[in-house]
Each structure stands twice: as structure tokens, then as C-alpha cells.
N, C-alpha and C positions, 0 to 999 in steps of 0.2 A: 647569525643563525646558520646551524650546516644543514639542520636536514629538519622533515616536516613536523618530527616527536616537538622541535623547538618553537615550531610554526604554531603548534594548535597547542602547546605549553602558554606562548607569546599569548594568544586570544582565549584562553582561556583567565589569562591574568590580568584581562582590559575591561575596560565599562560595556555592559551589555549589550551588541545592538540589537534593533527591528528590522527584520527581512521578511520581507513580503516577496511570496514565492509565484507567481503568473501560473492559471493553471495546474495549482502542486498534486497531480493525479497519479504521474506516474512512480513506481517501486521506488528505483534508485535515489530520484530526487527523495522523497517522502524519509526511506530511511537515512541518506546524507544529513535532512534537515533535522530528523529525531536525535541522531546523536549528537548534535550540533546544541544542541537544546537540553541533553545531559551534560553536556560537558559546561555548558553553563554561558556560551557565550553569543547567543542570539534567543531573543523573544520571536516565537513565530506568528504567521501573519499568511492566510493563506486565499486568494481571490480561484474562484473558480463554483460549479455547482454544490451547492451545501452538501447534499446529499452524497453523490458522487465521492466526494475531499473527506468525509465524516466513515465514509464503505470503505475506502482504503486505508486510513487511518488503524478504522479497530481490525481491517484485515490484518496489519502488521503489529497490532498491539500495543500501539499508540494511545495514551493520553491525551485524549481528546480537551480534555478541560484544559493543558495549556496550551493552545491554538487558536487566535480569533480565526474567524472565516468570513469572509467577506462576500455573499453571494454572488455568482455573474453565471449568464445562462449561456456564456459562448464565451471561446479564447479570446476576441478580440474587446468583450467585456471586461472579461477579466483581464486583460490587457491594460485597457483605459483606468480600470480602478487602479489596479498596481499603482502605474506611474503616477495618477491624483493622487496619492496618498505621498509617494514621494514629493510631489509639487506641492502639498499642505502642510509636509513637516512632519507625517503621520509615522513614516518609514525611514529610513537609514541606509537599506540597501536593498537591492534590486535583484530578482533570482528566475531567469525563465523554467518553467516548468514543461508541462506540455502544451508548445505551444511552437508553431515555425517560427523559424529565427528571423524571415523576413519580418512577416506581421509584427512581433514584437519589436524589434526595430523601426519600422516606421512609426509605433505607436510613442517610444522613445527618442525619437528625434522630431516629434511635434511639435512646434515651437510653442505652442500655448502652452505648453508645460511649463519651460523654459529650463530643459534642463543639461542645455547645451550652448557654453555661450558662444558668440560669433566669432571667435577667436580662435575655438577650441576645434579637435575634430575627435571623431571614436577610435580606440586601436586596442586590437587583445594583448594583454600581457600576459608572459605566460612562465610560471616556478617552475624549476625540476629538481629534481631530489635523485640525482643520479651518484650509485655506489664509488662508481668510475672519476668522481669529480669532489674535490676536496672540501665545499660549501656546498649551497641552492646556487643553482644560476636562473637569471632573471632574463628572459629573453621578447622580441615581440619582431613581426607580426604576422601570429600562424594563423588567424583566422575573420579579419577585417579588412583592412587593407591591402586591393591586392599588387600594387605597381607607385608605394607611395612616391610623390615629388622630393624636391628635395626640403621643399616647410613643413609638407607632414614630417619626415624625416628628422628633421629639429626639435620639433612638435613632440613625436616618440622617445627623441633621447630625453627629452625634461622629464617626459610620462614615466620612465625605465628609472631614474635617478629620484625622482620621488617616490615611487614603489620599493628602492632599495631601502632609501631613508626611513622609510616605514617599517620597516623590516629590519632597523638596528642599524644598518649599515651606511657609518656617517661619511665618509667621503668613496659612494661607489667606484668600482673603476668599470667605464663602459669601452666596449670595441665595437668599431662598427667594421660589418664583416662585407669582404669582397674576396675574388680569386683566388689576391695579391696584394701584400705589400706595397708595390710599385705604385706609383701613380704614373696610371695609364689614360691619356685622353681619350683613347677609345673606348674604354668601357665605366659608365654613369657610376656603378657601385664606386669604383675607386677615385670619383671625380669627389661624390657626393660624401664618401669617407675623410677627402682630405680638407675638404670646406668645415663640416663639421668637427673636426679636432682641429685647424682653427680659430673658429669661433669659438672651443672651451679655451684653449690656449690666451686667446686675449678676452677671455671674460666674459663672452657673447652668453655662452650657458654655464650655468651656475651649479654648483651643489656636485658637484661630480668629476673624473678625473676620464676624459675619453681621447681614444686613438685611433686612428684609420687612416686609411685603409689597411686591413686584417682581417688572414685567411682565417678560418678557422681554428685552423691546426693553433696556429701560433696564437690566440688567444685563448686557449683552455690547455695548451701542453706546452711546459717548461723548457723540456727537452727539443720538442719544433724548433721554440724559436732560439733555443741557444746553436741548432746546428746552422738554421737559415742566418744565423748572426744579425738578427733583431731586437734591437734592446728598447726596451719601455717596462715601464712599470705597470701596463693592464696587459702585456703579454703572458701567458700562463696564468693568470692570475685574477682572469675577467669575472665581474660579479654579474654583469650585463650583457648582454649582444645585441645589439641594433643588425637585423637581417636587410638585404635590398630587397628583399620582395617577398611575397608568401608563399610562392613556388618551396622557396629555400627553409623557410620560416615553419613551414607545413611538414615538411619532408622532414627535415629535423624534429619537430617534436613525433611523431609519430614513428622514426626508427627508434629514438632513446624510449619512448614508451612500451610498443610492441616488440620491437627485439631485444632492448634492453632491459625491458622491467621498471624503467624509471619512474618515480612517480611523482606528479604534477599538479597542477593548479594553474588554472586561469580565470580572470576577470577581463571588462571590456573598462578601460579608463577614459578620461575625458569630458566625462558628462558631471552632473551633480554631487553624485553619487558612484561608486564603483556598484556594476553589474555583472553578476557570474551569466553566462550561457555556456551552457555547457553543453559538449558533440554529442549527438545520442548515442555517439560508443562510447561513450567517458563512463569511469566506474564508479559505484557509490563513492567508494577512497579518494577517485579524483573530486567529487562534487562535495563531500566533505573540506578538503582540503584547498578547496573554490570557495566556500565560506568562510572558512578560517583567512582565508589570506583577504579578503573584500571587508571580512570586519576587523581587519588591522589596518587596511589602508584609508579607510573611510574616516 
């Protein structure tokens, strides 16, 4: 896929899912999820106060006849239903609405749910669709973890490599990004860079082709790395970035978005099911395009 027209082409040509949306009250979600539901490729499914969810609905000229609603008298209601439905098989994917991203989160790491196993942990992935950049690149983590170790780290490259795979893309190439090429003991990025293209190197991770430590530059530009004289095959050519932290992770999606116009998609991976939350700066386009990619990876 290069860009998102391919993305929401992809799910529109896949088996329907159920998204049940947490609270779905406010504009932007509501209209994301409408068109989402003409295009053909999510049933929707909405918890929060009947009345409320039904008022915004025909504010925006919504068909209300294809929408269950599920009533709940408060976010953390509507919370609780959400994820039961996903813990019953009811639902497919998971969408915060109006609702804080903590509460919904603790409601989704409950274990009575189970929809988190012990092994596993939560981390945002995150598409961009930047003019500047010759595919989507696949990146994480701008909005979950903020200082991962180096197991969530391994953790996230499988997360990034099955997201790719999902996305067409049969043997991704991942970077995981630092300073510097060098490996440097003093600085963890570039420790934790060289462990893990390692571990793909002999086989430890699978499904994917990764290398680190790599600046930036030298994993999205040809030209970087032919002047710094670095030769790899996911140099200029990265389909993934594994960030060291969400300082980095954050800052990067947010200059390609706002100064560059980029546009995006994210889900949170990990759990049962993929779940969009989305920033409440995030634009209809982005939360559309958070659907699209959650009901391809799911």
C-alpha cells in the first residue's frame, strides 16, 4: 500500500467488522464512523445514553436504523459494556468516543475481561501517509508507552511487523531508530537498537527484516545513508520505525501531521482486539483512517 485511498480501498474489500464505539457522542467520531458504514466496512454499534447518541445522530443526518445502541447512563458504563461485548464475541473492534483515555483504559486492561494476555503488553501504532515519503510508514510509540524497556521494545517490533503484514506487506523492513548508527554503550537507544537486529539476525523475531541502531535520517532517505556510507537494506527504505521513547515518537507524529499535512492513523495493539483512541485533535480523516486500518488488522 502507498498511501490511505489503498488503505480504505483494502477495507473496504474485506469481511465486515463490528465496532462498538465507547460513548460515540462527539461530531468527529460520529461522522468518521458514518462514513465508515457507507463505505461498507464496519457494522456499528454504539454504548452510551440512548437519547443523547440518537440527538447527534439525526443532528448530522445519520441513519439511525443502521446503528444498535446500547444504553449506559455514564462513560464508565458505557465503558464496561463496550468491552463485555468484546469479551462475549459481540464486537470485533474497539473505538473510544467520548470518554478519557485513562478510564477507558483501565476498563480495557481488566482482567476479567481477559483481553490482555500475560505475555502481551498495549502500544500505539501509528500509519502516515506522508507526500514526502514513497509508501505509508508504520511507526510506534506516540501515545502509550512512555520510556519502553528493552522486552516491550521486542514486544513492539513483532506489534509493527504484524501490522505491516496486515497491510500487504510481506517481509517489512523495520529500523529501530537512535542518534546514531554507532553503537554506543552510553546511550540505551543504540544498545537496545543493536540487541534487537540481533535477535532478527538469528531468528529470535520473525516475519520481518530489522536494523539498528538508525538515525532517522538514514532510515527514510537514500541519499543520508549513501553519504554516511551505510549500507542495509531497511536504510531509505524503512516500512517501520520502532522509536526509543514517546518524547521522540510524539514529536515526530505531530510535526509530519501539523506542519506537514501528513495524514495518519492509529490504533493501540496488544490486546484482543485492535483499539482506535484517538487525540481529541485527531481529525474526522484521522479517525476514519483509524478505522480503516483496526478493521484490517483485526
Amino acid at each position: 500500500m502507498h498511501n490511505f485511498k489503498d488503505l480504505l480501498k483494502a477495507a473496504e474489500n474485506q469481511p465486515r467488522k463490528r465496532l462498538v464505539v465507547v460513548n460515540g457522542v462527539d461530531e468527529n467520531t460520529l461522522e468518521a464512523l458514518g462514513k465508515a458504514v457507507d463505505l461498507g466496512f464496519v457494522s456499528p454499534i454504539i454504548t452510551g445514553n440512548r437519547e443523547e447518541v440518537l440527538d447527534k445522530l439525526e443532528a448530522l443526518n445519520i441513519d439511525t436504523d443502521k446503528y444498535e445502541i446500547v444504553d449506559a447512563k455514564s462513560s464508565r458504563s458505557a465503558s464496561e459494556k463496550a468491552v463485555q461485548m468484546i469479551h462475549d464475541g459481540k464486537a470485533d473492534l474497539i473505538m473510544k468516543g467520548m470518554v478519557s483515555t485513562d478510564k477507558f483504559m483501565r476498563v480495557l486492561l481488566k482482567k476479567e475481561y481477559g483481553l490482555l494476555s500475560s505475555q502481551a503488553t498495549l502500544s500505539h501504532i501509528s500509519v502516515m501517509d506522508n507526500p514526502n515519503y514513497h509508501k505509508l510508514l508504520i511507526f510506534s510509540d506516540a501515545g502509550v508507552i512512555p520510556y519502553p524497556d528493552l522486552k516491550q521494545k521486542i514486544l513492539m517490533t513483532g506489534y509493527l511487523i504484524q501490522a505491516a503484514q496486515r497491510l500487504g506487506i510481506a517481509d517489512p523492513k523495520v529500523a529501530v531508530i537512535a542518534p546514531t548508527e554507532q553503537i554506543i554503550i552510553s546511550i540505551q537507544s543504540c544498545m537496545d537498537g543493536a540487541t534487537i537486529a540481533k535477535m532478527s539476525e538469528h531468528g529470535q523475531i520473525e516475519g520481518g527484516i530489522v536494523d539498528g541502531p538508525m538515525a532517522l535520517d538514514v532510515a527514510i532517505n537514500q541519499q543520508a545513508a549513501k553519504i554516511k556510507g551505510f549500507t542495509s537494506v531497511v536504510a531509505g527504505d524503512a516500512d517501520c520505525l520502532l522509536f526509543p521513547n514517546i518524547d521522540a515518537a510524539n514529536v515526530f507524529y505531530k510535526t509530519n501531521s501539523k506542519l506537514c499535512r501528513a495524514e495518519m492513523a492509529g490504533i493501540i495493539a496488544g490486546a484482543k482486539v485492535p483499539a482506535v483512541v484517538s487525540s481529541r485533535g485527531d481529525s474526522e480523516k484521522t479517525k476514519l483512517n483509524s478505522i480503516a486500518l483496526a478493521s484490517l488488522i483485526s
